[in-house]
C-alpha positions in Angstrom: -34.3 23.5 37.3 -32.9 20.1 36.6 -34.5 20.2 33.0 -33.3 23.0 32.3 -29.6 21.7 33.1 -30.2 18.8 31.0 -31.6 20.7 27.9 -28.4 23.3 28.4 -26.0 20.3 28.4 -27.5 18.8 25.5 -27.3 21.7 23.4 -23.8 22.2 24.6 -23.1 18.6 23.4 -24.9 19.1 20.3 -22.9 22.3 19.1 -19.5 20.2 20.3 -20.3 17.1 17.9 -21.1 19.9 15.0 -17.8 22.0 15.6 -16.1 18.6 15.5 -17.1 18.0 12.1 -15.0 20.7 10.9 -15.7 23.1 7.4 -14.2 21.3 4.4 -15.3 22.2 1.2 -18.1 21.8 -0.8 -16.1 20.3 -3.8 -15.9 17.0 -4.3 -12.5 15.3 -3.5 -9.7 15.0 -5.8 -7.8 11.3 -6.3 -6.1 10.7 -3.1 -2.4 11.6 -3.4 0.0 8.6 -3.3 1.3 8.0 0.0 4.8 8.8 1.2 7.5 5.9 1.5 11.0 5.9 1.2 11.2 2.5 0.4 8.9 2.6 -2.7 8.6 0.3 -6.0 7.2 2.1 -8.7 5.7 0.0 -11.4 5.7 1.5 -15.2 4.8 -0.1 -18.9 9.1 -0.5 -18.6 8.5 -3.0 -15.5 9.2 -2.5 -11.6 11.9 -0.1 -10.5 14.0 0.0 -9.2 14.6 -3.8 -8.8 15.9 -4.2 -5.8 15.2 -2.3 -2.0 17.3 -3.1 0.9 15.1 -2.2 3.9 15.5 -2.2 8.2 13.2 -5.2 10.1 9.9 -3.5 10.5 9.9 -1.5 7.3 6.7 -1.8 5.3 7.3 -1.5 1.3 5.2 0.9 -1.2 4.3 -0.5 -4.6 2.7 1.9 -6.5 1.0 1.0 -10.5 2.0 3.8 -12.9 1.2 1.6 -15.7 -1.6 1.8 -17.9 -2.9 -2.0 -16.5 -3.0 -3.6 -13.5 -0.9 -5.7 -11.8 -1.1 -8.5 -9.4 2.3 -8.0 -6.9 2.8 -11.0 -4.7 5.4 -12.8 -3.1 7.8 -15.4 -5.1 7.6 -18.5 -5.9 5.2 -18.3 -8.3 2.5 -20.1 -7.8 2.7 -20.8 -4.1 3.8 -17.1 -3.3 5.2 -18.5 0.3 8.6 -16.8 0.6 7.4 -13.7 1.9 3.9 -13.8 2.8 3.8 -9.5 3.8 4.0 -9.1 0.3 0.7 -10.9 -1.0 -0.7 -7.8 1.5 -0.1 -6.0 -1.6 -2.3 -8.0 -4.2 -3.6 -6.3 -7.6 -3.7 -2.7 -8.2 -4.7 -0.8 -11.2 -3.6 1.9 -12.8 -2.9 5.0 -9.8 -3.3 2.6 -7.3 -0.7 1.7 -4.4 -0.4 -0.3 -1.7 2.0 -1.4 0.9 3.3 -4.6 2.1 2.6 -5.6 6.0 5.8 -4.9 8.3 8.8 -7.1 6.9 10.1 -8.3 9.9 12.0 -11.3 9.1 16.0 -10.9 7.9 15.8 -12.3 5.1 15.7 -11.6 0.8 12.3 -11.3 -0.7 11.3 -12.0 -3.9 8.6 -10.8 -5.7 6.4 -11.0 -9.2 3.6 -10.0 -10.8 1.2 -12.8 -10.8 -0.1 -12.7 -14.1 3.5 -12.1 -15.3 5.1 -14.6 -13.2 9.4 -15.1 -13.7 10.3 -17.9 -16.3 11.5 -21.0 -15.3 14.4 -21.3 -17.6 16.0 -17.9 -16.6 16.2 -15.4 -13.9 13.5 -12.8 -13.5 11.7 -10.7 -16.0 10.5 -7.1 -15.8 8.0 -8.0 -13.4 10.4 -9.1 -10.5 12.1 -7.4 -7.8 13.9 -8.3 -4.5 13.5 -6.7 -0.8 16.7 -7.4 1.4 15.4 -6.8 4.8 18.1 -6.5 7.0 
């Protein structure tokens, strides 16, 4: 009798672990769709926009590439990228990509470049730039 309570509770565990699984569809998955945030940096062939976010401590930050080639997001100053480390979190993403920052939870102004773009010295920013004002 004791074997057949075993065999019963296995079968009973194996039909849980297969309902479980669930019945998705036999086609093959789509591109994921970009992820919902509020606080959201879109980057185009124009540059980043918009170019600047003013954010709660805590908030993490959305960067998503609409531009036909990648782009390596990190923190400023370029080449130390030390300001802001929750930035670098973000790191290169091509084209339909995005990514988020780790939680910003210092008050403080964050600036930010592309990498491979990085600000001139001689003037202020460039279409690769941005800030994020965490307050």
């Amino acid at each position: 009798m004791d074997n057949d309570r075993s065999v019963a509770i296995l079968v009973l565990l194996v039909c849980l672990v297969l309902a479980s699984c669930g019945g998705g569809s036999n086609s093959s998955p789509g591109p994921s769709p970009t992820p919902s945030n509020p606080y959201t940096f879109t980057l185009t062939s124009s540059g980043v926009s918009p170019k600047e976010l003013t954010v709660p401590i805590g908030t993490r930050v959305l960067f998503v590439n609409q531009d036909s080639r990648p782009h390596d997001m990190a923190s400023d100053p370029h080449p130390e990228h030390t300001d802001c480390t929750e930035i670098n979190a973000v790191g290169v993403l091509n084209n339909g990509q995005s990514r988020e920052t780790l939680n910003l939870v210092t008050v403080k102004t964050c600036g930010f470049h592309d990498h491979d773009n990085p600000p001139p010295t001689t003037q202020a920013g460039n279409q690769w730039t941005g800030r994020i004002i965490v307050r």
